[in-house]
N, C-alpha and C positions, 0 to 999 in steps of 0.2 A: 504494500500500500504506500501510495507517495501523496501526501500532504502540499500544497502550495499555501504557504500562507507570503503576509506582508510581513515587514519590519513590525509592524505595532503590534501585529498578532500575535507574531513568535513573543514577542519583548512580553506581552502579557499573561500570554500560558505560560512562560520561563519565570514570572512572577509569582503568579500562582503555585506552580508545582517546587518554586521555593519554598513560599510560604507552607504550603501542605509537608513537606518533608523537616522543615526546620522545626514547627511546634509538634510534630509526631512524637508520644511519650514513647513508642516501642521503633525508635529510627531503622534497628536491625532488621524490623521485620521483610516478609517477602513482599509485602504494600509495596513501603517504601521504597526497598532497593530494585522493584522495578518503575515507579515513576525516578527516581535518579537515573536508570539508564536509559528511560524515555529524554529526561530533559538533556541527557548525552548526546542524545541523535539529534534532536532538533540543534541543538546550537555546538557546534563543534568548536575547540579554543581553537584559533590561530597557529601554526605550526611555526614556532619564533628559530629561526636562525643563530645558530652560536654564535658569541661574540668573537670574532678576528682578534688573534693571539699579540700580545704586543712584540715588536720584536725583541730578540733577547738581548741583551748590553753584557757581554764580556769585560771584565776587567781586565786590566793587563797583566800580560805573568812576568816574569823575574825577566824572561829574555825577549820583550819587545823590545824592538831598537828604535821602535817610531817617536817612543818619547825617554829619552838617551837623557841623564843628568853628569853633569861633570862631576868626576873623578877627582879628590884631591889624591895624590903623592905625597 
């Protein structure tokens, strides 16, 4: 079965079947956990994209020569 709803309709049953699952005294029940995977289907979260790793900053080791201090004798 495929449902078309509008923006305001989804928004409104996704209201409701908050409300219905949030003040349920028995949340575990089989009720509930199937209007939870009811309000699963209709509104799916966005699939958010990893965040881009920052690059990594090396410090320098004992034998970079790029940053060379003078030597006393």
């Amino acid at each position: 079965m495929n449902i078309e709803l509008t923006n305001e309709q989804a928004t409104a049953l996704l209201k409701e079947l908050d409300d219905i699952s949030d003040v349920d005294r028995y949340f575990l029940s089989n009720r509930i956990r199937t209007l939870k995977e009811i309000r699963a289907k209709i509104w799916l979260e966005p699939v958010r994209e990893p965040l881009p790793l920052a690059p990594k900053q090396h410090a320098p080791t004992a034998g970079d020569c790029s940053k060379e201090t003078p030597r006393s004798r």
